[in-house]
C-alpha positions, 0 to 999 in steps of 0.5 A: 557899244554905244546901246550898251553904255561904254565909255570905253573899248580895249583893242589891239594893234596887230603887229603884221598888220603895220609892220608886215616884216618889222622894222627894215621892211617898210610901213604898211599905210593901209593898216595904219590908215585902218587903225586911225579910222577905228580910233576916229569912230570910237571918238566920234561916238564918245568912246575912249579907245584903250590900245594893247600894242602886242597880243600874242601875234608878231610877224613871220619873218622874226621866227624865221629870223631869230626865233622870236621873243627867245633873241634880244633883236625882238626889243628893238623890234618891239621898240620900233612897233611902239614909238610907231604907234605912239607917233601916229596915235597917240594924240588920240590914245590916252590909255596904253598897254604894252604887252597883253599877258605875257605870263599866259603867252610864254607858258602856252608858247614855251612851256606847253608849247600848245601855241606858236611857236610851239616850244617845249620839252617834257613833261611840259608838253610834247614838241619837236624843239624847246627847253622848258625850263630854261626857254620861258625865262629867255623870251620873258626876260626879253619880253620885259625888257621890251616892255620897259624901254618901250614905256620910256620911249613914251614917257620920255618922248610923247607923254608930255605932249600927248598926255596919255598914260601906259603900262602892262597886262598879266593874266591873274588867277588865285590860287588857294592853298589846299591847307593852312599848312606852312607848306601849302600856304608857300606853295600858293605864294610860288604859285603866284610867283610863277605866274603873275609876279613873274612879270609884275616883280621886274617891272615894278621891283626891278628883280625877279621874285625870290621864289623864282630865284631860289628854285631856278637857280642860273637858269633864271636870267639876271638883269644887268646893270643898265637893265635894272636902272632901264626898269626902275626908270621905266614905271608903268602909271598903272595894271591892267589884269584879266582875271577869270578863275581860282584853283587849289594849291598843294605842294610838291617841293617838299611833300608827295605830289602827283604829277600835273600842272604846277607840278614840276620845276619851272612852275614853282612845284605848285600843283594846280587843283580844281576840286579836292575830294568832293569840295571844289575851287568856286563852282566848276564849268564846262569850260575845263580852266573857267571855275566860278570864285568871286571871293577869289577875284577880291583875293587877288585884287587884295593881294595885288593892292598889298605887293603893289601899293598905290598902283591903279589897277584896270581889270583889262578882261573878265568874263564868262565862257559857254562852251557851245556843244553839238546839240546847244541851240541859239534860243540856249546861248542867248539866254545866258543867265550863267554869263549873268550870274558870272559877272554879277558876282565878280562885280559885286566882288571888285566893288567889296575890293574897291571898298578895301582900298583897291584903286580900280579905275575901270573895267573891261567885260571879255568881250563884246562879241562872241570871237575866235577863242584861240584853240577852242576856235568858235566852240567857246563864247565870252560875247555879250553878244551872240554872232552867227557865224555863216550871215554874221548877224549879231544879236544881244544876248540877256546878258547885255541887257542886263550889262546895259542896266549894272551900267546906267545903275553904278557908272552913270548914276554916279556920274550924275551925283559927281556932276 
């Protein structure tokens, strides 16, 4: 990191590493000691740490208990990981998330059910247990209340002291109407609805997003009383969002639509599209979700910039995927120039969106190191950096070298016109 330049590392804390069994199973020292020895190093070195304390990961024992994220015990829970982590990092912590991508979390866990603990029913996926059209909305209603009386521990309780700043990351994509018709354009609109304002709506607005509301109906959960004050009283300092592809939008409310992702009730009948005839969303890649839209990315940040007013953003991911395929040689993976082409138009896109007005306080490449990409496992690699996964020899790829110079050219030259 420090050859690269970086002023800052994004991590998470894992929630079994400190808390093996939750709040009424005792701390874990050792992982709390391993987080300050992280935290201390990256400061030592000049580097700021930035701390998502829940990604995707949470103890054993809460499925067991009372299935996770679906009972209203995982507030306290999440609450209890919070003011833990507040208490014995956050002198050090200047820059907190809550929740890394609960929209991306809830769909793959509840919805499709191709994640832990793998919840769902058809045509959503194929499981043993799971709702999806009501199940999702559950455990996020949960997830978001456990967000906002998290974020008010902190404001009320450290913030002062401490002197940090909090808030939350979504996953975004952009989702393009496949026409300017009145229909496909709405069907953009509930694209977005369904996946990352889903999340934004409640914890800036305090309510659900009305497309939401008119197509769930009572399955959607309503936030009583309290909870909407807790909301409204709980207001992040900024978003974090990790962006990294755009599809096509076509409707199937009111109009014919094949069946596919977006298709059905509890995804806003919002068909997702890669290509439409021989015209594809961005440049399309060998990683099935990942297509290459730069002018996407300073949609998205546009139309964050407009629901949202005034709230600074972090782009908390963003990066480019090589799928490493049987006959791919490490000579191939290290010279990454699609990695290189990549970034350097999303960059040059979220510097036109700062020229939009855009208030965008930092950026976070994903990831620094070739890592294990959930399903995918080592197949997929994001790192700027190529890890050998029998020795774990690391070695820089072209790409962070060229990293290295987009940051001495933009971040440090500024640094020394503002000094």
């Amino acid at each position: 990191m420090i050859s690269l330049g970086v002023k800052s590392y994004r991590f998470s804390i894992s929630w079994s590493r400190v808390l093996p069994r939750g709040r009424f199973g005792g701390i874990n020292y050792s992982g709390i000691k391993y987080y300050n020895i992280v935290i201390d190093a990256l400061i030592s070195r000049g580097i700021k740490p930035f701390v998502t304390l829940s990604h995707m990961d949470y103890p054993q024992a809460f499925e067991n208990r009372f299935q996770g994220w679906l009972s209203p015990e995982m507030q306290k829970e999440f609450v209890y990981l919070a003011d833990l982590c507040f208490k014995h990092f956050g002198n050090r912590v200047k820059y907190w998330t809550t929740i890394n991508e609960p929209n991306q979390q809830l769909i793959l866990s509840y919805k499709t059910g191709i994640f832990p603990p793998a919840r769902c029913s058809s045509p959503y996926g194929n499981c043993s247990q799971g709702n999806s059209e009501t199940e999702p909305f559950i455990a996020a209603h949960n997830m978001i209340l456990a967000h906002a009386k998290s974020v008010n521990i902190y404001q009320t309780k450290y913030q002062k002291e401490q002197n940090g700043s909090i808030g939350i990351v979504v996953q975004t994509s952009w989702f393009e109407p496949v026409s300017d018709s009145t229909v496909d354009k709405a069907a953009a609109e509930r694209a977005q609805s369904f996946y990352s304002n889903w999340i934004l709506d409640p914890i800036m607005y305090g309510a659900y997003p009305k497309e939401m509301v008119n197509i769930l109906g009572p399955a959607l959960p309503r936030f009583l009383t309290n909870e909407v004050n807790i909301l409204k009283n709980s207001k992040v300092d900024f978003m974090g969002i990790n962006h990294y592809t755009s599809y096509f939008i076509r409707d199937c409310l009111v109009s014919a639509c094949n069946t596919g992702s977006g298709a059905f009730k509890a995804e806003g009948f919002a068909l997702k599209l890669d290509r439409i005839g021989n015209v594809t969303i961005g440049e399309l890649t060998d990683v099935k979700w990942q297509h290459i839209d730069p002018e996407g990315f300073r949609k998205m940040l546009d139309y964050l910039k407009n629901r949202y007013p005034e709230m600074p953003i972090f782009i908390t991911e963003n990066g480019f995927g090589d799928l490493q395929k049987p006959e791919t040689t490490v000579k191939e993976l290290l010279h990454d120039t699609k990695r290189i082409q990549y970034m350097s138009g999303y960059l040059e896109a979220l510097q036109a969106a700062m020229r939009d007005g855009v208030d965008v306080k930092g950026y976070f490449a994903w990831s620094l190191l070739d890592n294990f990409e959930w399903l995918d496992g080592y197949k997929v690699r994001f790192g700027l950096f190529h890890v050998d996964h029998t020795t774990l020899k690391r070695t820089p790829k072209q790409s962070a070298s060229w990293y290295k110079r987009f940051i001495d050219e933009h971040v440090n030259a500024r640094d020394l016109m503002d000094n």
